[in-house]
N, CA, C and O atoms as a GROMACS GRO file, in nm:
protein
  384
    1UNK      N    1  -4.801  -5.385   0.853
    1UNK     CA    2  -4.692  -5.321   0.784
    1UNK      C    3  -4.663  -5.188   0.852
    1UNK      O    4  -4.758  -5.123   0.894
    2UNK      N    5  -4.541  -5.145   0.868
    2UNK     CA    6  -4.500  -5.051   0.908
    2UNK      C    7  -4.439  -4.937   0.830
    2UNK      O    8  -4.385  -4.966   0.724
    3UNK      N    9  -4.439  -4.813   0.868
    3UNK     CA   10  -4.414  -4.741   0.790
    3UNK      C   11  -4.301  -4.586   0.869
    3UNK      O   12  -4.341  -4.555   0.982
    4UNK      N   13  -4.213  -4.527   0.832
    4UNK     CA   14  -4.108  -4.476   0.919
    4UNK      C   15  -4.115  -4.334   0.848
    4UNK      O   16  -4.179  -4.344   0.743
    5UNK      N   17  -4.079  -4.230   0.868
    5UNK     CA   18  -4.007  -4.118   0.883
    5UNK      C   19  -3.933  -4.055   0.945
    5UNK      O   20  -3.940  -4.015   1.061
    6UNK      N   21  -3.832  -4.040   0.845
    6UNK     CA   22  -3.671  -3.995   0.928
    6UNK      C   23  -3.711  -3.831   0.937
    6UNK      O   24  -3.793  -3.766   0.872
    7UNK      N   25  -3.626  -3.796   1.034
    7UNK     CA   26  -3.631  -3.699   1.096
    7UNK      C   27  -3.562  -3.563   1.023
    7UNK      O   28  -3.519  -3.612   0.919
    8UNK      N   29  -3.533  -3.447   1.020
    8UNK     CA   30  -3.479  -3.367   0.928
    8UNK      C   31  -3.354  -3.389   0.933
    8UNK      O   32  -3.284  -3.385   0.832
    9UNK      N   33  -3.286  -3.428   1.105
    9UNK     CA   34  -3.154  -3.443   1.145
    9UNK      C   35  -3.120  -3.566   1.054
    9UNK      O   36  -3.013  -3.573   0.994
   10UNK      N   37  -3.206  -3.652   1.048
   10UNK     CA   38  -3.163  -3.804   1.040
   10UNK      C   39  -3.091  -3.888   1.149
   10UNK      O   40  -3.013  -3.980   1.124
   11UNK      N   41  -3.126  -3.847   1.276
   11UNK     CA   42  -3.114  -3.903   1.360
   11UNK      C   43  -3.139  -3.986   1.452
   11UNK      O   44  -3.074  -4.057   1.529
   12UNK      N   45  -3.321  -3.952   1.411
   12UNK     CA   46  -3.395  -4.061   1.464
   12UNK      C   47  -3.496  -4.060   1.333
   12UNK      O   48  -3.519  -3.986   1.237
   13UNK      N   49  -3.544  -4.192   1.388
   13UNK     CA   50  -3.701  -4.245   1.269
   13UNK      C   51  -3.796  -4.296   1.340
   13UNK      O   52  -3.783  -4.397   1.408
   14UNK      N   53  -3.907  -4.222   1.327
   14UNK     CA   54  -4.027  -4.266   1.382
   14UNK      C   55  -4.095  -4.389   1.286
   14UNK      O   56  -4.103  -4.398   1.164
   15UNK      N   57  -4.133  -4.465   1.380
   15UNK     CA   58  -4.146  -4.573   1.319
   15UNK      C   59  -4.324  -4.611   1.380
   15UNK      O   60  -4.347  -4.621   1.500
   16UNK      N   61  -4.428  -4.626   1.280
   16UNK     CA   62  -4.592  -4.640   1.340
   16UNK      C   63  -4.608  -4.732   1.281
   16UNK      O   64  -4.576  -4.727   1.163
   17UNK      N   65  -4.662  -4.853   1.333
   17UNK     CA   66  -4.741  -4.970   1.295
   17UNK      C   67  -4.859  -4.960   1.378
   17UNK      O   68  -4.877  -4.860   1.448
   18UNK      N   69  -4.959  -5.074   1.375
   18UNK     CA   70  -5.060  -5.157   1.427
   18UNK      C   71  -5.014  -5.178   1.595
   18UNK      O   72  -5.089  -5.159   1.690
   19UNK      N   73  -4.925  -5.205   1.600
   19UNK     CA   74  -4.886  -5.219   1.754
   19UNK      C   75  -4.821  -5.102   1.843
   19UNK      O   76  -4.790  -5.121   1.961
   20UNK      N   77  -4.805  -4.999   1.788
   20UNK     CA   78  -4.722  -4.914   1.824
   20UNK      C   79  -4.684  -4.785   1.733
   20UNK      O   80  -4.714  -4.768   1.615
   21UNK      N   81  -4.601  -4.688   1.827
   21UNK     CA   82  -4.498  -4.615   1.741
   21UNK      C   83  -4.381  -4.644   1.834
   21UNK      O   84  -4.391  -4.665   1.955
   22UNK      N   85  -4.245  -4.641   1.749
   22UNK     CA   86  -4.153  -4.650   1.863
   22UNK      C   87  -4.041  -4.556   1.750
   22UNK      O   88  -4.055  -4.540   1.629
   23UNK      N   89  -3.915  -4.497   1.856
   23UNK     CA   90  -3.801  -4.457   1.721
   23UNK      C   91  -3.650  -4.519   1.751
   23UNK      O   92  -3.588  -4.564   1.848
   24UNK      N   93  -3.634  -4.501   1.650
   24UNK     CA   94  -3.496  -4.579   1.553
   24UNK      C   95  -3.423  -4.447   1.607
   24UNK      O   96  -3.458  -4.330   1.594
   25UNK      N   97  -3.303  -4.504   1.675
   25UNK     CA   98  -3.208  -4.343   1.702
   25UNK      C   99  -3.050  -4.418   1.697
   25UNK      O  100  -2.999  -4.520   1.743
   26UNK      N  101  -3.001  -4.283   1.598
   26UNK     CA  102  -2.826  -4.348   1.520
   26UNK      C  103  -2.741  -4.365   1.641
   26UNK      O  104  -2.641  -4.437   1.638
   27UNK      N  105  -2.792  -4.273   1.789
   27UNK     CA  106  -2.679  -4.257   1.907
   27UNK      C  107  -2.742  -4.379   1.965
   27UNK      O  108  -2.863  -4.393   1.945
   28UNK      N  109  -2.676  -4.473   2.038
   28UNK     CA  110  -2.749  -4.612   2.150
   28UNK      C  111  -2.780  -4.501   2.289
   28UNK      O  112  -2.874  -4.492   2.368
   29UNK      N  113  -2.653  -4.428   2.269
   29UNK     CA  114  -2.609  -4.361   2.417
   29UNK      C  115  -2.776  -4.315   2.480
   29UNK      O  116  -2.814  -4.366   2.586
   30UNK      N  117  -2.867  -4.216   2.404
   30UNK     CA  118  -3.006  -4.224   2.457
   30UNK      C  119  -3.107  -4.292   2.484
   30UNK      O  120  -3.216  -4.244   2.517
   31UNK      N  121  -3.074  -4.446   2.469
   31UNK     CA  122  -3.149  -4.545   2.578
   31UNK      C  123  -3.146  -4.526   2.739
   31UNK      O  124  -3.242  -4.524   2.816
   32UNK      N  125  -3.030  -4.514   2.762
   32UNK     CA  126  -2.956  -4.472   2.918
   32UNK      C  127  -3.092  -4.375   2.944
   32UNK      O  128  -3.149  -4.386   3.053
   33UNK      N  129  -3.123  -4.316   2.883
   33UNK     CA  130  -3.234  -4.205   2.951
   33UNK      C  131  -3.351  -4.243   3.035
   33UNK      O  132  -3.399  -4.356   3.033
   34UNK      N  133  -3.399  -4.136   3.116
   34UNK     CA  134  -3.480  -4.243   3.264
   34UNK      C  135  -3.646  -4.172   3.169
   34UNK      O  136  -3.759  -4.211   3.196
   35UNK      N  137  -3.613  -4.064   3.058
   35UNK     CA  138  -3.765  -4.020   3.024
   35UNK      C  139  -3.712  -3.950   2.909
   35UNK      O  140  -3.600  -3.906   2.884
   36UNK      N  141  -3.846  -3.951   2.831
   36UNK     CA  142  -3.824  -3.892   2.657
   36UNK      C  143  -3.932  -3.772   2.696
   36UNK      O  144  -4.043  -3.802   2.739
   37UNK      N  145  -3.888  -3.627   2.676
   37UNK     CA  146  -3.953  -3.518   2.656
   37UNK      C  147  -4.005  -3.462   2.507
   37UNK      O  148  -3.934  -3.402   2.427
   38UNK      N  149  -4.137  -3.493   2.491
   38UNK     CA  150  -4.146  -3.451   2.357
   38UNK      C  151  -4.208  -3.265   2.419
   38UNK      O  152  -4.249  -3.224   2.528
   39UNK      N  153  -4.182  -3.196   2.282
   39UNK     CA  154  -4.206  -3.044   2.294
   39UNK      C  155  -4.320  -3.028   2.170
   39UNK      O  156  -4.260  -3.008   2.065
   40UNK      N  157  -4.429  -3.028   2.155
   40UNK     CA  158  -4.506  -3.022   2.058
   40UNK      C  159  -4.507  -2.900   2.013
   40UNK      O  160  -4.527  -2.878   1.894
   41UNK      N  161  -4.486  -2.797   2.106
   41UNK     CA  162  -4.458  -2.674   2.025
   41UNK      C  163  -4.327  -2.645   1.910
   41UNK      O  164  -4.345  -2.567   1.817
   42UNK      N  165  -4.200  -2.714   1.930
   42UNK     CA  166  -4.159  -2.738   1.775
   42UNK      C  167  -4.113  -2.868   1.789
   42UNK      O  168  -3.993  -2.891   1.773
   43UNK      N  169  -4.206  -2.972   1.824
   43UNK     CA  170  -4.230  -3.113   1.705
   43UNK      C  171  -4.052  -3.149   1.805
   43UNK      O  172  -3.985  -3.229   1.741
   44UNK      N  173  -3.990  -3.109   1.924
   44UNK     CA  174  -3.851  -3.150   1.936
   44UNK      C  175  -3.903  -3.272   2.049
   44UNK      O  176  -4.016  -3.274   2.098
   45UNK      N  177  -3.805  -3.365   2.074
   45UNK     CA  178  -3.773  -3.473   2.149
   45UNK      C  179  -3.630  -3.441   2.161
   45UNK      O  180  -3.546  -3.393   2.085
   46UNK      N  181  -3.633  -3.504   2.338
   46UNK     CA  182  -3.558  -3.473   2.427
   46UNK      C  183  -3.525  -3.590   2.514
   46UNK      O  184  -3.626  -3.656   2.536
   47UNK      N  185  -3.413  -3.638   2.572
   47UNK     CA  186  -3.398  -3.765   2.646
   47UNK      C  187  -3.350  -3.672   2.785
   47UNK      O  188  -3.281  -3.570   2.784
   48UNK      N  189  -3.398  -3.730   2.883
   48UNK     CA  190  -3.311  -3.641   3.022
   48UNK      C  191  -3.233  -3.751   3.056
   48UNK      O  192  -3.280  -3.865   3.054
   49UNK      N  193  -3.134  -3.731   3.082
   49UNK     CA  194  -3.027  -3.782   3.146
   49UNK      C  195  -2.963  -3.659   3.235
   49UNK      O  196  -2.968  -3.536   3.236
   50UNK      N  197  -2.902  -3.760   3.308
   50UNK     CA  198  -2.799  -3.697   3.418
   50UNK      C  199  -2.844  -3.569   3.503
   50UNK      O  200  -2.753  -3.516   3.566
   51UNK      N  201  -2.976  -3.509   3.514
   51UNK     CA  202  -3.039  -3.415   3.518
   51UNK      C  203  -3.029  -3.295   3.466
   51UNK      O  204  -3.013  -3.185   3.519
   52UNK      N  205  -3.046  -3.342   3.309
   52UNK     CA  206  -3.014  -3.248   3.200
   52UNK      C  207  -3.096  -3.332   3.059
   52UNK      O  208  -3.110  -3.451   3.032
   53UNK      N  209  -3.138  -3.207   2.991
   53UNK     CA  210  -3.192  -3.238   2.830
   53UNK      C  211  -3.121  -3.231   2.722
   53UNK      O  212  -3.068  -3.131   2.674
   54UNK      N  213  -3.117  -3.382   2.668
   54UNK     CA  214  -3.030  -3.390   2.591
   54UNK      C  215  -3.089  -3.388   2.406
   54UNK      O  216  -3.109  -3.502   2.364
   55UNK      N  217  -3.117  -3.273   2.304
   55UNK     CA  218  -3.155  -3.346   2.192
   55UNK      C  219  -3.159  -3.467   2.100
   55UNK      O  220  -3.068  -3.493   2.020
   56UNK      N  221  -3.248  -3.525   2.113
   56UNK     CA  222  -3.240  -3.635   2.026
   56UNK      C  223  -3.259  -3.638   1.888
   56UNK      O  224  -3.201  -3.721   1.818
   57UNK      N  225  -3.384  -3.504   1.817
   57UNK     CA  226  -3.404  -3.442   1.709
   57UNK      C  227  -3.562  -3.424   1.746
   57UNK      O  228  -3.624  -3.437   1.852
   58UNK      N  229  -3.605  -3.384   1.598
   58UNK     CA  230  -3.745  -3.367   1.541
   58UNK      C  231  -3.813  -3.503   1.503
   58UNK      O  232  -3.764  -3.613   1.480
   59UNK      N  233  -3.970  -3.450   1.502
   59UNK     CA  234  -4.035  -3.510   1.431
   59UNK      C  235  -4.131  -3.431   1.337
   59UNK      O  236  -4.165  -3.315   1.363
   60UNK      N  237  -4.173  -3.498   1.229
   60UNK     CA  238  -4.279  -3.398   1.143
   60UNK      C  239  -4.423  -3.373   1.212
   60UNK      O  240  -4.492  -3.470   1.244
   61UNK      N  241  -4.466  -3.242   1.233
   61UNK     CA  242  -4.535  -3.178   1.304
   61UNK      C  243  -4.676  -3.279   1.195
   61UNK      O  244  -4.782  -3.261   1.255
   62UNK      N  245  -4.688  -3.320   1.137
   62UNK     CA  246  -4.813  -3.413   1.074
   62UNK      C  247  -4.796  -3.557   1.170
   62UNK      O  248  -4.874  -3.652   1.159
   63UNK      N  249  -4.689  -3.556   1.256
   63UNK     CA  250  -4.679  -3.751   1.347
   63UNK      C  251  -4.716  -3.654   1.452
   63UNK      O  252  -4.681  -3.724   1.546
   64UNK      N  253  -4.765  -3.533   1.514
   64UNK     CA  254  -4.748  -3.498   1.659
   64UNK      C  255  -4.845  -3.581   1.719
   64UNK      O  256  -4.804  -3.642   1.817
   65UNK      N  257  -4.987  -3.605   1.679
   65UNK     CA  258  -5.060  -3.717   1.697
   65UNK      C  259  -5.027  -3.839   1.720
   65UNK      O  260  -5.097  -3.907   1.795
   66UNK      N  261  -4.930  -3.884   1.670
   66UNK     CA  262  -4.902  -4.029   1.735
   66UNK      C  263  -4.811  -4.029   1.899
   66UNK      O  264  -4.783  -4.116   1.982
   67UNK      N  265  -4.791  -3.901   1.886
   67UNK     CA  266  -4.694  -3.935   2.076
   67UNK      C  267  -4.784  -3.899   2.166
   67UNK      O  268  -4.780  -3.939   2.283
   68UNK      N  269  -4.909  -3.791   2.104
   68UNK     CA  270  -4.991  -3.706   2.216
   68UNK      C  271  -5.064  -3.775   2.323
   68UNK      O  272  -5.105  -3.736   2.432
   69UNK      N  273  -5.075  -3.970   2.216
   69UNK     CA  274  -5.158  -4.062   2.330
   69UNK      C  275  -5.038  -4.155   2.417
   69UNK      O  276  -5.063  -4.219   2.519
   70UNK      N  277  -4.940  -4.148   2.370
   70UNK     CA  278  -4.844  -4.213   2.451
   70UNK      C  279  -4.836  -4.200   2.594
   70UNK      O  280  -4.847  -4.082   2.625
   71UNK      N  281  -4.820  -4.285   2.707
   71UNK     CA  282  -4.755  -4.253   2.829
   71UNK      C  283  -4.639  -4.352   2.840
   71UNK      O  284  -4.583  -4.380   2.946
   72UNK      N  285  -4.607  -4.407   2.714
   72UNK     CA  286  -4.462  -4.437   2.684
   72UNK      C  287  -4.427  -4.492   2.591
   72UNK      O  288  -4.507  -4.549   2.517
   73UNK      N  289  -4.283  -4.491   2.565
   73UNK     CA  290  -4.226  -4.495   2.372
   73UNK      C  291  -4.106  -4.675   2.383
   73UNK      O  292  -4.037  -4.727   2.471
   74UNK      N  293  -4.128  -4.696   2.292
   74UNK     CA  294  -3.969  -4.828   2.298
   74UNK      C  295  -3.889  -4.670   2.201
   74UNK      O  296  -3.936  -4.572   2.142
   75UNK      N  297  -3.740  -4.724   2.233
   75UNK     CA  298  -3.607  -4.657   2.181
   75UNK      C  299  -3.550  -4.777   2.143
   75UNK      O  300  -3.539  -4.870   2.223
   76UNK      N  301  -3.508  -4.784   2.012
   76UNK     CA  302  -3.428  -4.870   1.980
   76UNK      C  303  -3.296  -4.812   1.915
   76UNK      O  304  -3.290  -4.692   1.888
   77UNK      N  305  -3.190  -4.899   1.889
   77UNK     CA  306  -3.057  -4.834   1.859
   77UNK      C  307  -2.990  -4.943   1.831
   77UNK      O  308  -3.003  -5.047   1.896
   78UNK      N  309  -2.902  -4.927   1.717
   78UNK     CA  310  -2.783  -5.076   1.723
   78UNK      C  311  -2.659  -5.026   1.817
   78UNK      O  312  -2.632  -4.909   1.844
   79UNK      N  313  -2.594  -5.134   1.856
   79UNK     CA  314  -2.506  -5.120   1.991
   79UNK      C  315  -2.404  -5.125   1.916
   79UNK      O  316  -2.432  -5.164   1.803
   80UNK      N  317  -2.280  -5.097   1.935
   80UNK     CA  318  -2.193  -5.095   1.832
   80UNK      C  319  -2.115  -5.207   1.825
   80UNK      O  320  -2.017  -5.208   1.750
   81UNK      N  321  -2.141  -5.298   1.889
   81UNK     CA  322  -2.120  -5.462   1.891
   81UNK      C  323  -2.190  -5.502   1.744
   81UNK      O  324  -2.142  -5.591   1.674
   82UNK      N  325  -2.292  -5.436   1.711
   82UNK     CA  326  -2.380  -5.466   1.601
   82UNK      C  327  -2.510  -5.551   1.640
   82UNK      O  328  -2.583  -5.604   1.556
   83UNK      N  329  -2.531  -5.558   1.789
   83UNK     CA  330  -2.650  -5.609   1.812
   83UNK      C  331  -2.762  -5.524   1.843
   83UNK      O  332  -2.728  -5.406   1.841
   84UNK      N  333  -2.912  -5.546   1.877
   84UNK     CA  334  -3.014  -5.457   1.834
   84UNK      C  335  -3.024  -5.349   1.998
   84UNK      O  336  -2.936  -5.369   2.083
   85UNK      N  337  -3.077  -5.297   2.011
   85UNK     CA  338  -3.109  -5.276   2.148
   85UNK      C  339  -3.274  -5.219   2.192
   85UNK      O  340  -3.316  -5.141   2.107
   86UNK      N  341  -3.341  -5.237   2.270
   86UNK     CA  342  -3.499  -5.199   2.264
   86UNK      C  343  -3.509  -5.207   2.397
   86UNK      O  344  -3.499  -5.307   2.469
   87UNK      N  345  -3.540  -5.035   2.439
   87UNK     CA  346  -3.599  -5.052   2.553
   87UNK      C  347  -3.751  -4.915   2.595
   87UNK      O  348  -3.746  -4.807   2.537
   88UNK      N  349  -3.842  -4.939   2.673
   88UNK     CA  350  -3.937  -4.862   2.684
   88UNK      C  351  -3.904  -4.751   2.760
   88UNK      O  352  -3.875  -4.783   2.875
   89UNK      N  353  -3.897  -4.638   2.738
   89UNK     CA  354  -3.893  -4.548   2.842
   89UNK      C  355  -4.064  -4.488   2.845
   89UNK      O  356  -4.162  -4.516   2.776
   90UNK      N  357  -4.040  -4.385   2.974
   90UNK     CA  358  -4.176  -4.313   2.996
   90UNK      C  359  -4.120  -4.177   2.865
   90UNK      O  360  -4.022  -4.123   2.813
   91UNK      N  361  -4.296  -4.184   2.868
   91UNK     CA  362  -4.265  -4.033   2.781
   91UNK      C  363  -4.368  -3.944   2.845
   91UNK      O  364  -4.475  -3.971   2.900
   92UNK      N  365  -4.273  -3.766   2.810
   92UNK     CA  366  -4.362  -3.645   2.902
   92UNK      C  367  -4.369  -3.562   2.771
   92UNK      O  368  -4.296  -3.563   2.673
   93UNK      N  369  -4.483  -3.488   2.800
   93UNK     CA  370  -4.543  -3.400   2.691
   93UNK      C  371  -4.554  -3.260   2.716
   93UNK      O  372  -4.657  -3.200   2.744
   94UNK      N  373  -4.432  -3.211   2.702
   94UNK     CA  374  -4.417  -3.066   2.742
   94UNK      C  375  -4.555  -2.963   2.732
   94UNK      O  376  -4.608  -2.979   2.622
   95UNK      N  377  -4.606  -2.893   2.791
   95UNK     CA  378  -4.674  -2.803   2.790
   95UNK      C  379  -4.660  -2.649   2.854
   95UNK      O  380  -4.661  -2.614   2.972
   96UNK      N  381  -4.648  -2.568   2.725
   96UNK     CA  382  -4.603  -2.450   2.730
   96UNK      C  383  -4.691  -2.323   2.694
   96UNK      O  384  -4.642  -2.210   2.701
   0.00000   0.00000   0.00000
């Protein structure tokens, strides 16, 4: 069973099961991204594109533990066709 928390934006939802964490994000457009920057110093995620950081939102500083073991995330998004979309990017763990 899985279990989610939306984000303050409501933009994305982290989503942790048994197999994973992956997040639910309302834009598709940040799949396109070649890497997900999380910032643990305030809990932000970041997609780079185009050689630039783009916000994606927060997460609750009580999930920072679930990305810290990641060396990569699925992004999922509905396409506005209405079909699903899921893909893995790498993820980097800012350190500041």
């Amino acid at each position: 069973m899985s279990c989610h928390q939306k984000s303050q934006q409501e933009d994305l939802i982290l989503h942790k099961a048994p197999e994973g964490v992956w997040l639910e994000l309302a834009d598709p457009c940040f799949l396109r991204s070649d890497t997900v920057l999380y910032t643990p110093r305030d809990h932000s995620l970041h997609a780079v594109m185009h050689e630039s950081l783009h916000l994606m939102g927060h997460i609750e500083a009580a999930d920072d533990h679930h990305l810290q073991a990641q060396p990569h995330i699925r992004l999922t998004a509905k396409h506005p066709n209405g079909t699903a979309l899921a893909l893995q990017k790498r993820l980097v763990i800012a350190i500041a």
